[in-house]
N, C-alpha and C positions, 0 to 999 in steps of 0.2 A: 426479814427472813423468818421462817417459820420451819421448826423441828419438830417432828412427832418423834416419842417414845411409844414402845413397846413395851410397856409391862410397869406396874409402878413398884415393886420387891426390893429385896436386898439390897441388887443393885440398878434396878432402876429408877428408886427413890435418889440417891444421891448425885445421878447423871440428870435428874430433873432443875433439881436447886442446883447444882454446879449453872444449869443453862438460865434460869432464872434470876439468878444472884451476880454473877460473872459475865454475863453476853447480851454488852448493851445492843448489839448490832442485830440481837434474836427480838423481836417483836411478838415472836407469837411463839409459849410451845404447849404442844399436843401431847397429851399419857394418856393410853388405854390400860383396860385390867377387866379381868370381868369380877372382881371384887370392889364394892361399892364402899367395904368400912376400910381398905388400902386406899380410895383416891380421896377419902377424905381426912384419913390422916397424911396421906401426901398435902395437900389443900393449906392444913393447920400449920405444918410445919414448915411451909416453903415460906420465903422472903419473897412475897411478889407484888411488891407497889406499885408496880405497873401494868397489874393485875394483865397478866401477858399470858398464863396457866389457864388451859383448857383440857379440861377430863372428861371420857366419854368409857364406860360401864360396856364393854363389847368382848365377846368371844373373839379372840386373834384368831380361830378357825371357822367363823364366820364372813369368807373372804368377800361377800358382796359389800358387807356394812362399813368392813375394813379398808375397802379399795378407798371410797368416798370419803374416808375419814383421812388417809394419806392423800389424797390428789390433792395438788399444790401444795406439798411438804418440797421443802428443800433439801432434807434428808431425812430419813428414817432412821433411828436406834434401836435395834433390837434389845432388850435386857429380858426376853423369856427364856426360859429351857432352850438348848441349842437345839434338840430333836425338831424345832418348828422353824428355825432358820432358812434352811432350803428351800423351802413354801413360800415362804416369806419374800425372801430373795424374790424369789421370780413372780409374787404378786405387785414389787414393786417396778421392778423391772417391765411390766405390763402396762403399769399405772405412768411411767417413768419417771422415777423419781429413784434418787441416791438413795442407797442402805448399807448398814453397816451395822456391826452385831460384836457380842464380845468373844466369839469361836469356842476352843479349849475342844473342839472333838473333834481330829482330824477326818475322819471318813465322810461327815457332815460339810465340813469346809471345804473337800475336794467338790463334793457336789454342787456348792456354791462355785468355786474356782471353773467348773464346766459350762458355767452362762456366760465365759468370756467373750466368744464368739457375738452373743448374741447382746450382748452389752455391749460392746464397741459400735455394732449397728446402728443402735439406739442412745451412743449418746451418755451413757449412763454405766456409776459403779457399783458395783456389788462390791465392799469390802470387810471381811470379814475378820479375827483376831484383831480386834483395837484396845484393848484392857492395857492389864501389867504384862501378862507372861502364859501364851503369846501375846506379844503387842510392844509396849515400852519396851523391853529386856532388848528383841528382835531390830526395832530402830536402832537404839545404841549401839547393838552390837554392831552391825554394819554402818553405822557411822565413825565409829573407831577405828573399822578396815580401811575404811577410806581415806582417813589420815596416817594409814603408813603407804609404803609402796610395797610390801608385800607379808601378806599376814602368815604365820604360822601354827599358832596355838590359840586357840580360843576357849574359855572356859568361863560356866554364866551360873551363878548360883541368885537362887531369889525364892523366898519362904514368907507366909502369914505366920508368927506365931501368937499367944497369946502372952500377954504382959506379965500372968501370974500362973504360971502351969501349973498344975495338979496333976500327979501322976495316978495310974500307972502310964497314962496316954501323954502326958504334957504337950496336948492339943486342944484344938475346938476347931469347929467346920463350923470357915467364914462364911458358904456361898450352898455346895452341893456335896452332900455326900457320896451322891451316884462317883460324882467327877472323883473325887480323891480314889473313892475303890479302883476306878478306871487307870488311875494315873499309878495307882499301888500294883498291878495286876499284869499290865500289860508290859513288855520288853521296852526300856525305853534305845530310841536310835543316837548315834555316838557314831563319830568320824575319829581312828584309828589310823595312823602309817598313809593318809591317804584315801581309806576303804571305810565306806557307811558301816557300821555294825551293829549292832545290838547288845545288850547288856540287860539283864533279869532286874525289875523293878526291885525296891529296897536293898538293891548293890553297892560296891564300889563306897561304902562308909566312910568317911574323914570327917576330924575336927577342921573347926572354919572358926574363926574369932571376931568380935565385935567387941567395939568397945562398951564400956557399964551404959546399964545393967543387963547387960546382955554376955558377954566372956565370950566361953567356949558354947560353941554351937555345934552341931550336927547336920553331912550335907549329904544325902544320896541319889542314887538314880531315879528318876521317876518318868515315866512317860510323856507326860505333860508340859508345856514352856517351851518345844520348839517349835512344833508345827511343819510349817514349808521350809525353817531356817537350813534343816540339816542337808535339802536336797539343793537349796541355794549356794551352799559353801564345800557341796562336794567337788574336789577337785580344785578347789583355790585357799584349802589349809590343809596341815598334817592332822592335825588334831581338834575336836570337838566336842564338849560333853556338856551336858546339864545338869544339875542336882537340884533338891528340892531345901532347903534348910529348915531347921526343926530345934526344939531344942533334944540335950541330950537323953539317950534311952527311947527316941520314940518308935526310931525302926524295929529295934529288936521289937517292942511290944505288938507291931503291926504284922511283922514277918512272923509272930507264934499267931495272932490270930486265922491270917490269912493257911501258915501253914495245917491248921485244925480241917481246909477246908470249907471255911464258913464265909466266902467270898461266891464260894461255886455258884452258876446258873443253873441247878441242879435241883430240880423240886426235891421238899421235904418228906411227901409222901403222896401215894397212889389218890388222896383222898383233899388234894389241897394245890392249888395250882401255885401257890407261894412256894419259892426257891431260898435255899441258904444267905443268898446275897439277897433278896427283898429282907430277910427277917435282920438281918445285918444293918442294913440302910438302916431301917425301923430303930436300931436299937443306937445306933451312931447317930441319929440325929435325936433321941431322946437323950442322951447322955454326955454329949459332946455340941450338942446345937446351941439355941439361946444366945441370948445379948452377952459380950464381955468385951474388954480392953486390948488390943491387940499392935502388932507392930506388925511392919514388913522393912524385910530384912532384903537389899541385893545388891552384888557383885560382878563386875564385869569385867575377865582379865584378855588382853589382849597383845601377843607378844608376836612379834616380825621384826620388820627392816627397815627403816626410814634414813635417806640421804646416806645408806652405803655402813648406817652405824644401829648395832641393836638395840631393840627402843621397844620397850612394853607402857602398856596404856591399862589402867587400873581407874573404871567408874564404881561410885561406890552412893548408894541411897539409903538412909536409915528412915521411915514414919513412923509415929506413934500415935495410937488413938486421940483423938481431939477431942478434951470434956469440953470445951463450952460450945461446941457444936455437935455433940452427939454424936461423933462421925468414926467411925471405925477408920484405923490406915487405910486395910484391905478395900473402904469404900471409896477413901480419897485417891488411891492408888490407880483402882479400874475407871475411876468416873474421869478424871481429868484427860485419861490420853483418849478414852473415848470420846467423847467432848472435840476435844482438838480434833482427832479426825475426823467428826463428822462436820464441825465449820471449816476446814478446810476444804471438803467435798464441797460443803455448798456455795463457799467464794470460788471453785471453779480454779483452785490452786492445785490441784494433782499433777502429775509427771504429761497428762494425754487428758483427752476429752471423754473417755470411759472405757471399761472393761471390769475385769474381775481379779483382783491380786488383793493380795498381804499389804496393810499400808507402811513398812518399808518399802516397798516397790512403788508405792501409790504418790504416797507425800513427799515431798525436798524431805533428809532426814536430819539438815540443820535448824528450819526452819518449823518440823517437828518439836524438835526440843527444845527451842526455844521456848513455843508457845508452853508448852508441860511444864517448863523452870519459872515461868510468868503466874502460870497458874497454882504456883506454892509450892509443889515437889521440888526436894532439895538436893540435883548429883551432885557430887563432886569429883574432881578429876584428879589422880596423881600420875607423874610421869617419871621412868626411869631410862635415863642414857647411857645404861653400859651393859656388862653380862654377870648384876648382879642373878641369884637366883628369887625370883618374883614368884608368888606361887599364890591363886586361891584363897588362899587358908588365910591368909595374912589379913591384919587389918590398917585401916590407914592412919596410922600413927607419925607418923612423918610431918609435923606441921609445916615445916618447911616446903614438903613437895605438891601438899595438896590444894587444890582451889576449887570454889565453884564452876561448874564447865559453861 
């Protein structure tokens, strides 16, 4: 079997050694980058005794060079900026060969989602959102669903923070700071009484708790983390919302920046093509960017009707950075479900022989998880059979009710 990656970065370096270290059945895998001193510190650091790592120095907008270099890939991973995803997509789809990318912009994803058509033709998937959120969050939730007989409330919280905050931000941007501004800024969508709705980014505030050293957390609105899910469960729950988890204090410090204005796409002056939010980026990833220790935090509650009696479903994942492998949660988090979906793509395990969906709709989503729990990420599951009140916030302290899923 033979994988190419797309990008050797943040997180394409750890979706390489996941494939290298973990996938005796991968013989061969592929990383481009058009940075020569990234593929050789990719190179140094990977575990590859079976010297199975092939790196090639290419423009991913160089799509003659790039065709050649994926023809006979078994799947493609994208791990570049998602603005070149859609390209992408459909350079494989040409080549024919499986792709799959980590999503996070919907506008970009529908674009992807529109080569359905022309995917199933050929045999071949486009699947896009395969990370943590969208991606893991989205499989479990609807694998939850599916172990009642009819759902009601659903609510998903799941956050990177840093293991040692420093305020005033008690943050750090794991990945992009485009994406956070994005996920800060825009409405995020919410199912109400039945009805899609909208809710203003940094909203709807609650404490959320976790066990040491973690306590009380912080969980808001944010744009980011559904995806396709909200338009999949319209109409088969009352209720649905996302939040994003933080520690405490971080929205308020976001919501006075943002409120200044300094997010706007809004040149600075007559004399300067740079806008408020370029100068913004610039300064978020100088001062919130760089190496640190970090965790992911997520929660999945899930309340309906199972065999005529009320029955909420509570998944719950704690990571914490891993020092003797360098490995940030936030990397081990996105790399593994990605990973998993792209060797299921290329054993030929999907739901149909190709097209373009979300892989909840793509993969079995037992068989999903399974692989993700194999592969070190730790849910665990708790269950309640009556009409106590279950809520979000909670944590799973119940030793009795909880188990690995």
């Amino acid at each position: 079997m033979r994988i190419t990656v797309l990008g050797a970065g943040s997180m394409g370096a750890p979706v390489v050694r996941e494939l290298c270290a973990r996938s005796d059945e991968v013989e061969q895998v592929q990383v481009c980058d058009t940075r020569s001193q990234t593929l050789q510190r990719l190179h140094d650091r990977v575990d590859d005794d079976r010297h199975s790592l092939r790196s090639f120095q290419v423009d991913i907008r160089d799509t003659s060079v790039l065709s050649q270099i994926v023809q006979g890939s078994d799947c493609v991973i994208s791990c570049v900026p998602s603005r070149f995803n859609p390209d992408l997509a459909k350079l494989c789809l040409d080549v024919g060969v499986h792709f799959c990318d980590l999503g996070g912009n919907d506008a970009l994803v529908n674009q992807e989602l529109a080569l359905d058509e022309k995917a199933r033709e050929k045999s071949v998937w486009i699947v896009p959102n395969c990370g943590l959120a969208p991606g893991l969050i989205n499989v479990l939730c609807l694998y939850g669903i599916d172990r009642l007989d009819r759902a009601e409330t659903v609510r998903l919280r799941v956050g990177d923070v840093p293991l040692h905050p420093e305020p005033p931000f008690n943050f750090r941007i794991s990945w992009s700071a485009e994406r956070i501004l994005r996920d800060y800024t825009n409405p995020a969508q919410l199912i109400e009484d039945g009805q899609v709705v909208e809710a203003e980014a940094l909203s709807q505030r609650e404490d959320i708790h976790f066990e040491q050293p973690f306590g009380t957390m912080e969980a808001f609105c944010t744009r980011g983390g559904l995806s396709t899910l909200t338009e999949t469960l319209a109409g088969r729950v009352q209720t649905l919302d996302h939040k994003t988890i933080r520690w405490p204090g971080h929205a308020q410090q976001m919501r006075f920046v943002i409120g200044l204005g300094l997010a706007e796409e809004r040149k600075i002056g007559v004399r300067t093509h740079l806008t408020y939010r370029d100068i913004l980026v610039r300064r978020l990833r100088e001062h919130l960017g760089g190496d640190y220790e970090d965790a992911v935090l997520m929660r999945v509650l899930l309340k309906g009707e199972q065999d005529g009696q009320s029955t909420t479903l509570v998944y719950e994942m704690i990571e914490q950075y891993d020092e003797s492998a360098q490995q940030t949660a936030t990397q081990r988090c996105t790399a593994i479900p990605t990973v998993v979906a792209a060797l299921s793509l290329a054993r030929e395990e999907a739901v149909s022989s190709g097209g373009a969906d979300v892989p909840e709709n793509v993969i079995p989503r037992d068989r999903f998880l399974e692989k993700v729990i194999d592969r070190g990420l730790s849910i665990q599951e708790e269950r309640h059979e009556d009409d106590r009140e279950v809520t979000a916030k909670q944590s799973l302290d119940n030793q009795h009710a909880r188990h690995h899923l």
